[in-house]
N, C-alpha and C positions, 0 to 999 in steps of 0.2 A: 599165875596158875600154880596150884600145888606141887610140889615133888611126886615123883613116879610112887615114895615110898608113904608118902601122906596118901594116896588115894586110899578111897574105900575100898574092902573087899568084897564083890559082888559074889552070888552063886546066879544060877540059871534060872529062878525063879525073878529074879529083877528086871529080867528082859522083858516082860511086859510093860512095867514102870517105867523102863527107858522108850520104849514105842511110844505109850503115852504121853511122857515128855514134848517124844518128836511131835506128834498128833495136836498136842495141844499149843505149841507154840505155831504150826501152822495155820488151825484155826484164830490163835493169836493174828497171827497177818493179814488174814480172809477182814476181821473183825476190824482191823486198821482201816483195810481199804475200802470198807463200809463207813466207817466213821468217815475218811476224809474225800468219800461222793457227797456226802450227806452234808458234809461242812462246804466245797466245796458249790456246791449247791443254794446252799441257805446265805453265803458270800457272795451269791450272783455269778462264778467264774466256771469257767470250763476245766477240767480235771489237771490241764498241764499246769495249766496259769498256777490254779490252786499248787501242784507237785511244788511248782517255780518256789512260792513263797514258802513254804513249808520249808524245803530245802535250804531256801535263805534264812531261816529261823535258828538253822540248828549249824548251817559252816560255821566252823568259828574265823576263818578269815572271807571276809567278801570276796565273792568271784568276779571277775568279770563277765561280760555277757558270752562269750566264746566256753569260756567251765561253766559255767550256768548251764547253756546247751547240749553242754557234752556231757554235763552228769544227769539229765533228762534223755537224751538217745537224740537229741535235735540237730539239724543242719546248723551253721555259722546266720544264713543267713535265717532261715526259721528262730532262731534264737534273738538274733536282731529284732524280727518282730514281733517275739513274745515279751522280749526287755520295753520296747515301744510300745507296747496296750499296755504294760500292765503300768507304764510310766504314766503314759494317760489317764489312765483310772486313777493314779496317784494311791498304786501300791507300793512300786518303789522310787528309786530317786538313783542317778548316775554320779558316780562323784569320779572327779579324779583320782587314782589312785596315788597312792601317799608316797610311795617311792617310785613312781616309775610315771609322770605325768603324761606319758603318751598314753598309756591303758585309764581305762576305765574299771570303778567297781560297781555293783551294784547290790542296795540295800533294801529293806522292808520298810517302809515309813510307818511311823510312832502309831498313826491313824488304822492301817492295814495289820499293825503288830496288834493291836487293842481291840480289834474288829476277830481276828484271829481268837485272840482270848476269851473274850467275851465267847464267843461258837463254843469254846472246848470248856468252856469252867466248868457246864452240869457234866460232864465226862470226869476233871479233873476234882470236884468235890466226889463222886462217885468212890475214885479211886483214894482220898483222903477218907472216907466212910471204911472201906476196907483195909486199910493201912493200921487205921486206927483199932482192926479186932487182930492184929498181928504183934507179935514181943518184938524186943527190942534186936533179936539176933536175929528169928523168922525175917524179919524187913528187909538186915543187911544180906543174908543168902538169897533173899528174891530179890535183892538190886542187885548183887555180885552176878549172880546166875543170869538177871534179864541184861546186864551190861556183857557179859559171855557169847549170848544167844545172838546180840545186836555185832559182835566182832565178828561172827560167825559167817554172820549176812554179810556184813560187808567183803569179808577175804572172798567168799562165794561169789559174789559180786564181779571182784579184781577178776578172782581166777578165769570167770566166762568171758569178761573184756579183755582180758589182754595186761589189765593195771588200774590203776584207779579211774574212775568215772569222768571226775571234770580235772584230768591233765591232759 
């Protein structure tokens, strides 16, 4: 983030701009969680299953089924058998974990990751259509800004739990 002395100088007149900010990255969220019923849905899965993978798409380290659970709000054993259906459908796969062979991690399989894809392309060409009427600097302050917005969420997140989701 910028220095205190790099920031803009706002007057009282921007405070509208800034509400609408807020306003529009909440409907931003609303419009997420329309996309992922919808995708959700069209996948054949019930909305946690769906959360599950999703969530597995974007950890960068695999969880075990135990963070898996805990960063959805699930019990140890509820988690247990959301890890178990979605192994069955052969969405994801258990692997031993790579330094600690008593735990387990768990992954998205190539199949379920492509099936994923496939759902979101007409979303993701959508947003290459609008990318493509933006300059080169407009792009990077609406990545810097929507990677800002996504840390925002998350601390928000920590702060009502107590700490991070799945530890």
């Amino acid at each position: 983030m910028a220095d205190v002395s790099e920031q803009p100088r706002r007057g009282p007149e921007t405070a509208g701009l800034e509400a609408a900010l807020a306003w529009a990255v909440h409907h931003l969220a609303v419009a997420a969680t329309e996309v992922d019923v919808a995708t959700s849905r069209e996948m054949g899965l019930g909305a946690t299953d769906y959360l599950a993978l999703k969530y597995l798409t974007v950890t960068e380290e695999p969880p075990g089924p135990v963070e898996l659970g805990r960063a959805l709000g699930l019990t140890s054993g509820a988690a247990t058998g959301l890890v178990d259906r979605l192994e069955r459908a052969g969405h994801v796969r258990r692997s031993p974990h790579p330094q600690d062979r008593r735990r387990q991690v768990v992954t998205v399989t190539a199949e379920a990751q492509h099936r994923l894809v496939q759902s979101l392309q007409p979303l993701a060409a959508g947003l290459d259509q609008l990318a493509a009427t933006l300059t080169e600097t407009q792009l990077r302050l609406v990545a810097e800004t929507l990677s800002h917005v996504a840390a925002l969420h998350r601390s928000h997140a920590r702060a009502v739990t107590g700490g991070p989701l799945d530890r």
